[in-house]
C-alpha positions as CSV (number, residue, x, y, z in Angstrom):
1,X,-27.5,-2.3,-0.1
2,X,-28.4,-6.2,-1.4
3,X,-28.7,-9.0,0.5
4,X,-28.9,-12.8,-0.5
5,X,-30.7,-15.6,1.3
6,X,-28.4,-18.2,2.9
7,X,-29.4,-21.6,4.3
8,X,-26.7,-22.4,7.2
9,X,-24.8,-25.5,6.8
10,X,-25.1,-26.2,10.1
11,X,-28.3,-25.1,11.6
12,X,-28.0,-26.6,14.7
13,X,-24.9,-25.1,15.9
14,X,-25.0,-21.1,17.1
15,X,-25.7,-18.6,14.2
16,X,-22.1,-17.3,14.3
17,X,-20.0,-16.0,11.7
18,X,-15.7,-15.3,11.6
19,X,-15.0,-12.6,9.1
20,X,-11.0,-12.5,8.6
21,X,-9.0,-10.3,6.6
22,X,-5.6,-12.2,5.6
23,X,-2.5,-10.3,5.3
24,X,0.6,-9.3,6.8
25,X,-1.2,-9.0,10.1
26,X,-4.5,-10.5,9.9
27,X,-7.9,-9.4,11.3
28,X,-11.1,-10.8,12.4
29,X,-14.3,-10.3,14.0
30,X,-16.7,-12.7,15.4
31,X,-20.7,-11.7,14.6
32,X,-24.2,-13.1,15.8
33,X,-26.1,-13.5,12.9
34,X,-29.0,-12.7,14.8
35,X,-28.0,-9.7,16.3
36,X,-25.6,-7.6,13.2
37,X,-24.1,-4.8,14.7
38,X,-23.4,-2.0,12.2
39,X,-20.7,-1.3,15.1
40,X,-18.3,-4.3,14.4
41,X,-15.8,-3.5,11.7
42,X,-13.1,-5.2,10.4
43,X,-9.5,-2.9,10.3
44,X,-6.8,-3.1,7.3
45,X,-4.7,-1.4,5.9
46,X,-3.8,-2.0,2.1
47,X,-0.5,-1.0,1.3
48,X,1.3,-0.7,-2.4
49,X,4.2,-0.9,-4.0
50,X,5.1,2.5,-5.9
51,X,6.5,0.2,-9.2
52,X,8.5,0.6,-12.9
53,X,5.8,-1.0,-14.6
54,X,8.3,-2.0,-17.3
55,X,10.6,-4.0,-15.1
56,X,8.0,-6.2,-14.1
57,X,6.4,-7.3,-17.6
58,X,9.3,-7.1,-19.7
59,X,6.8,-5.9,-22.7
60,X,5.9,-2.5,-23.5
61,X,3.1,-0.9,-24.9
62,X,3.6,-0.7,-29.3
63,X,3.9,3.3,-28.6
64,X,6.4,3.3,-25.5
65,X,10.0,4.2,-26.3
66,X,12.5,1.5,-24.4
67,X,13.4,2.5,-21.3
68,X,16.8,0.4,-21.2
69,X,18.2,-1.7,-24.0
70,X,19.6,-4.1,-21.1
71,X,17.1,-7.2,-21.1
72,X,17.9,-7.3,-17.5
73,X,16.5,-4.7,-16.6
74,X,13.7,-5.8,-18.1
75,X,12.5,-8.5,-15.5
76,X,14.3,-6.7,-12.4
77,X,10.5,-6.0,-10.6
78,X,12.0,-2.4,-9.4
79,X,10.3,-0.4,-6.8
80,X,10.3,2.9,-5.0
81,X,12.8,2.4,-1.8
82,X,13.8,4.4,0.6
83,X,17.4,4.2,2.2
84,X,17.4,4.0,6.1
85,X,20.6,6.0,6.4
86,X,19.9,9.1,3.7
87,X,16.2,8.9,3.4
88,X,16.9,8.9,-0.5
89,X,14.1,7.5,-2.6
90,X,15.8,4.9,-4.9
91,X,14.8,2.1,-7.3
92,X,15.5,-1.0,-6.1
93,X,14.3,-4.7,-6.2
94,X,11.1,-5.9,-4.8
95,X,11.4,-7.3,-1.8
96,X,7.6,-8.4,-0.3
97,X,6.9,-6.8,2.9
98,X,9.7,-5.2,3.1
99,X,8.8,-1.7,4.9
100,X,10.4,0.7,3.8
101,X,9.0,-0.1,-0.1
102,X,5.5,0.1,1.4
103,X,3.4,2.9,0.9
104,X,-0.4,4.2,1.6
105,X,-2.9,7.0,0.2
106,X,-3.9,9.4,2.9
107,X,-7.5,11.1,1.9
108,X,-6.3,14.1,1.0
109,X,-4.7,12.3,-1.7
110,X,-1.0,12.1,-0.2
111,X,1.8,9.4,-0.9
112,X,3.3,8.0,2.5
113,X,5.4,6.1,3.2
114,X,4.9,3.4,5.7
115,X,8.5,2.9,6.4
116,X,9.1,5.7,8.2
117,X,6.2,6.3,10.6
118,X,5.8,4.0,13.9
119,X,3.8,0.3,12.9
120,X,0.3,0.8,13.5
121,X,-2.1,-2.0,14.6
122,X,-4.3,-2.8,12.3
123,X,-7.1,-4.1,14.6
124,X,-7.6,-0.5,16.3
125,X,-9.9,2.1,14.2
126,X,-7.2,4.7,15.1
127,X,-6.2,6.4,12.0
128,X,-2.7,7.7,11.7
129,X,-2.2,11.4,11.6
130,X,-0.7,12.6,8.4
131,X,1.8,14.9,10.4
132,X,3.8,12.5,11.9
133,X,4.1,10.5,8.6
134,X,6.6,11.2,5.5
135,X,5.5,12.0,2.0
136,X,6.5,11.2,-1.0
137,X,7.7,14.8,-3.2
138,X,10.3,16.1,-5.5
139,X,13.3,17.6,-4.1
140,X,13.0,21.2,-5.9
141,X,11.1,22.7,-7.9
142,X,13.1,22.4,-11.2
143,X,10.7,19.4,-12.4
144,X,8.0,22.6,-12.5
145,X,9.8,25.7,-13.5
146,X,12.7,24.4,-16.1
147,X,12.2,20.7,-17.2
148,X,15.3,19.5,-15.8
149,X,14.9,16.1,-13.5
150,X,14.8,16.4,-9.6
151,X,15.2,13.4,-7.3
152,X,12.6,12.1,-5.2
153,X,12.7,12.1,-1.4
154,X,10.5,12.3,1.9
155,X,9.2,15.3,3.8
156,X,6.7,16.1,6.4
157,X,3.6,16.6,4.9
């Protein structure tokens, strides 16, 4: 743990402190500086965009074969999807915010997606249980056994 010294701009005006986290639903706490309680903690959640690294740059590595000679393609910012009516998981445009191209890590490691599972709040400790979720996974097991290409798409975990 460090700590730094800190002279308060204000030091006649209540030792108090707003720590916000900024994001699609934002999050704060209020804290005495003279009383820090290890028990107030500030809730997010930091979701990610599964992305085709190529469509966003439009360069590639000197190594890297071309993925698409279209030069479209090349600045088309493409993202995992997943369709509401099939529950296909689909390239499509980045759209910020947009929930059903969101994603999260469990701790075991696990894709899901945040999409499909209820919106939680982020200013309750809750966490969400990975079996009402859907993961991310391959549709067979043909990508394993016989190098042929299987099609993403959700399960329970």
């Amino acid at each position: 743990m460090t700590s730094l010294d800190y002279a308060w701009d204000e030091p006649i005006l209540p030792p108090f402190i707003m720590l916000t986290v900024k994001g699609a639903s934002s999050s704060n706490i209020v804290c005495s500086m003279n009383d820090f309680q290890d028990s107030k903690q500030l809730y997010y959640e930091n979701f990610i965009y599964i992305a085709a690294a190529y469509t966003f740059s439009g360069s590639q590595e000197p190594s890297a074969r071309p993925v698409a000679s279209n030069k479209d393609a090349a600045y088309a910012e493409l993202v995992l999807d997943v369709s509401p009516k099939t529950q296909r998981v689909v390239l499509k445009k980045k759209e910020p915010g947009k929930r059903s191209q969101l994603w999260r890590m469990t701790d075991t490691g696990m894709i899901c997606h945040e999409g499909s599972s209820v919106p939680h709040n982020p200013h309750k400790p809750s966490p969400r249980s990975v079996e009402s979720s859907m993961i991310l996974d391959i549709a067979g097991l043909a990508a394993v056994t016989d190098n042929r290409y299987e099609p993403l798409m959700l399960r329970k975990p």
